[in-house]
C-alpha positions in Angstrom: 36.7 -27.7 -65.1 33.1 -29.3 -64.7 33.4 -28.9 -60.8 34.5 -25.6 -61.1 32.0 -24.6 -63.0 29.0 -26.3 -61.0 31.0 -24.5 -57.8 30.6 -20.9 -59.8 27.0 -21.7 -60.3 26.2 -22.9 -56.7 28.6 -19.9 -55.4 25.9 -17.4 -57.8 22.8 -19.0 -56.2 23.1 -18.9 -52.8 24.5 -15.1 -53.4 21.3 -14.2 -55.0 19.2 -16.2 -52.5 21.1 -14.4 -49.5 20.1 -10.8 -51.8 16.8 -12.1 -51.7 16.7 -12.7 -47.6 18.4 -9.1 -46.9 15.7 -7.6 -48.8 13.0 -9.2 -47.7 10.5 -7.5 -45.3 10.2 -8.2 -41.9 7.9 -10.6 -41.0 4.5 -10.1 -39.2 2.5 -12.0 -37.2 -1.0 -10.9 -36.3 -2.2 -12.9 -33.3 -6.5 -13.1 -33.5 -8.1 -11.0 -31.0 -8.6 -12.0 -27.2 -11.7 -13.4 -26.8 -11.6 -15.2 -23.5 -13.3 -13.6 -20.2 -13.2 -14.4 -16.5 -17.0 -15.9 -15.5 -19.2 -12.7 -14.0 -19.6 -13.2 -10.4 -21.2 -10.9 -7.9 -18.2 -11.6 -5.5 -15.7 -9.1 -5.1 -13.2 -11.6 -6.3 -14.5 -11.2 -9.8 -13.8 -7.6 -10.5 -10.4 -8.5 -8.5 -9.7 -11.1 -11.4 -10.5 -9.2 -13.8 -7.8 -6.5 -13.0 -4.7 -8.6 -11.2 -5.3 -12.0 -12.7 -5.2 -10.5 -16.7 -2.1 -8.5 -16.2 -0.4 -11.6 -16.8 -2.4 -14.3 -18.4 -5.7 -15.0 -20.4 -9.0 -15.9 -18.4 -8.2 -19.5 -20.9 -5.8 -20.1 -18.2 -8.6 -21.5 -15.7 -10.1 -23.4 -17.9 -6.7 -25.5 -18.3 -7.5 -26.1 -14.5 -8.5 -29.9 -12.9 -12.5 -29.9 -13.0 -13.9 -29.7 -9.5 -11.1 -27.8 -7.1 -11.8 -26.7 -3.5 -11.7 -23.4 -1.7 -8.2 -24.7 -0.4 -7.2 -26.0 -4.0 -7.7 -22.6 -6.1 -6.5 -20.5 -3.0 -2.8 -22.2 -3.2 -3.4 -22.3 -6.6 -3.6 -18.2 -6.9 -0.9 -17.9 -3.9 1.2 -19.9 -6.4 0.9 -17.4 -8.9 2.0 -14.7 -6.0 4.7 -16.7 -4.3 6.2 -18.6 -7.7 5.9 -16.4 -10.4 5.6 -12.8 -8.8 2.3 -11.7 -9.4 1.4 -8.6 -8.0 -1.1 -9.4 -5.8 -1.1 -9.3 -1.9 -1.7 -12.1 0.6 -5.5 -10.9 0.7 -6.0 -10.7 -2.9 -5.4 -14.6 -2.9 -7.8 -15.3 -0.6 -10.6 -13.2 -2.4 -9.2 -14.4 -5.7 -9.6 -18.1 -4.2 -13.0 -17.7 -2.9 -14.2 -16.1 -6.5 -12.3 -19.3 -8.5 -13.7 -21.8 -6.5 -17.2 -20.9 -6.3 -17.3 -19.9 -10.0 -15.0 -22.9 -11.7 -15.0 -25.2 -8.6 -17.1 -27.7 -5.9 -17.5 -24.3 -3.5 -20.6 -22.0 -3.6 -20.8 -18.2 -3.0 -23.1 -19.2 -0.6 -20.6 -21.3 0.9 -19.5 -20.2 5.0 -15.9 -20.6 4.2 -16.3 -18.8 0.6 -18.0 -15.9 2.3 -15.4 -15.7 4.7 -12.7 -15.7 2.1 -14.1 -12.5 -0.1 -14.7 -10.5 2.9 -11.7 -11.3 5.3 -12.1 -8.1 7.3 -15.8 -8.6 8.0 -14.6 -10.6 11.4 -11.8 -8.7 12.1 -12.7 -6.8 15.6 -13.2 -3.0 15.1 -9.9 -1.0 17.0 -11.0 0.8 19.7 -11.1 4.7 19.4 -8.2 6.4 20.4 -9.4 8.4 23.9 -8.8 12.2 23.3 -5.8 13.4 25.2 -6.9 16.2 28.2 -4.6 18.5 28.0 -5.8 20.7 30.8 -5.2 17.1 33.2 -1.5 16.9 31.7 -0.8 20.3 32.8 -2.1 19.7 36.7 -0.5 16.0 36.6 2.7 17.5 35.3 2.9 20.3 37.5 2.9 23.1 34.6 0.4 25.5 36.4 2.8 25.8 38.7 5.2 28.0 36.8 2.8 28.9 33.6 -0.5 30.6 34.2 -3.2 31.5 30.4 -3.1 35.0 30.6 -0.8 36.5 33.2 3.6 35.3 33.4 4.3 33.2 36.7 7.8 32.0 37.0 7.6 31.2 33.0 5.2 33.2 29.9 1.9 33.5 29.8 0.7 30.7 27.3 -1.2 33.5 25.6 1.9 35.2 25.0 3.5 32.2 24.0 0.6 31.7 21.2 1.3 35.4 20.0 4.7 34.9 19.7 4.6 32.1 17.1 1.6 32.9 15.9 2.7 33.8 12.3 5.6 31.0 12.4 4.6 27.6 10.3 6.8 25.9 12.6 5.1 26.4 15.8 4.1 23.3 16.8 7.3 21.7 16.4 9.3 24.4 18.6 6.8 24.3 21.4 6.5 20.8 21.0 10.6 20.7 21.7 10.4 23.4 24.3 8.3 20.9 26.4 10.2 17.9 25.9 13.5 19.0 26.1 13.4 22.3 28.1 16.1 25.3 27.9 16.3 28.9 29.1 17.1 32.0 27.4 13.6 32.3 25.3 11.7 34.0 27.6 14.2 34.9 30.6 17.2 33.5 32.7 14.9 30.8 34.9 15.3 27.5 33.0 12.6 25.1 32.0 13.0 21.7 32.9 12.6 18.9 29.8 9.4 16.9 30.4 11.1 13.9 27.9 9.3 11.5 29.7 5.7 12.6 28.4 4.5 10.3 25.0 4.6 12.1 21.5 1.1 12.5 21.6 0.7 14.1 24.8 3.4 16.7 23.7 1.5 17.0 21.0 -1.6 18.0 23.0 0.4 20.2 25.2 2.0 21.9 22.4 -1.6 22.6 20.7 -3.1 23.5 23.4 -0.7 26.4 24.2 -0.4 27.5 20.7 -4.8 28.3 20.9 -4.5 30.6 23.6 
C-alpha cells in the first residue's frame, strides 16, 4: 500500500511539473550588441570588407587569425572563405580582400608593390583597342551592291531611299533589312532576286542595314 501510495504522489508531481513546463513562456535570449569593426583602411579592400566579409561573420573573426600573415597567407585565407564555405565573393574580391587583410592585420604594407598590385588588379591590365568604325560606303563597293542599288534612283533593285521610306514607321526595321542582306529573296520589291550576302560578319550587316535605313 506504502508503494502505491509514494507511486500516486510521484505520478501527481511530475503531472503538475509537466503543467508547469507547458505553460511556461518561451524562452528568450538577447545576444549583447555587435561591437566589433573591420580596421579603417584607405584601400579599397576595406570598404570591400566591410560589405562581403560581414554578410557572414563578425570583424572578431580576424582577430582569431595567426599574428603576422603574408599577402599570400590572407589571400588563400579569404579564397577559402569563397571556395569552402560559399561566400559570395568573386575571384577578384579575394585578391583586394587579401591585399586589405594583410596590410592592415599582417607583415605586408599598403605601400607594399605586391599589395598595391593586389587592390588594383586592373591597373596593369592592357587597355582593348577601340573597335575601328565599320565603312559602310567601302562594304557596298567591295561587295558589289552599287551595282544593282543606287541612293536615290532604282537600278536592277530599290532605291535605298525608298527602301528607308518603306520601313520608316516599322520598329523592326533593322532586323528585316538586316535579313534581307544576309539571306537575300525576291518578291519585296519585284521578280529579280537578291542574292544572300551570309558571308558578311554581324556587324558589317549591321552597318549595311543602318546605313540604308538613313537615306
Amino acid at each position: 500500500m506504502k508503494s502505491m501510495k509514494f507511486m500516486t504522489r510521484w505520478l501527481c508531481a511530475a503531472q503538475i511539473f509537466l503543467a508547469g513546463m507547458a505553460s511556461a513562456a518561451p524562452l528568450s535570449i538577447t545576444l549583447p550588441p555587435e561591437t566589433a569593426a573591420f580596421k579603417p583602411s584607405a584601400l579599397p579592400g576595406y570598404p570591400l570588407a566591410q560589405q562581403k566579409c560581414s554578410t557572414c561573420h563578425s570583424a572578431d573573426y580576424i582577430s582569431f587569425q595567426p599574428p603576422g600573415m603574408s599577402l599570400a597567407q590572407w589571400t588563400a585565407e579569404a579564397g577559402k572563405m569563397q571556395h569552402v564555405y560559399g561566400a559570395p565573393i568573386s575571384d577578384q574580391d579575394v585578391t583586394i580582400i587579401g591585399a586589405y587583410l594583410a596590410a592592415t592585420y599582417g607583415s605586408a604594407k599598403a605601400s607594399d608593390a605586391d599589395v598595391q598590385a593586389a587592390s588594383n588588379p586592373s591597373a596593369g591590365q592592357p587597355t582593348p583597342a577601340p573597335v575601328a568604325k565599320v565603312d559602310a560606303t567601302a562594304l557596298l563597293q567591295n561587295n558589289a551592291c552599287l551595282s544593282c542599288h543606287a541612293i536615290d534612283h532604282k537600278v536592277v533593285g530599290p532605291a535605298y531611299k525608298d527602301v528607308a521610306a518603306k520601313y520608316a514607321n516599322d520598329p523592326q526595321a533593322l532586323a528585316k533589312v538586316t535579313s534581307s542582306i544576309a539571306h537575300g529573296g525576291s518578291g519585296k520589291w519585284g521578280d529579280i532576286p537578291m542574292p544572300p550576302f551570309a558571308q558578311l560578319s554581324p556587324e558589317n550587316l549591321h552597318s549595311l542595314a543602318t546605313f540604308i535605313l538613313h537615306q
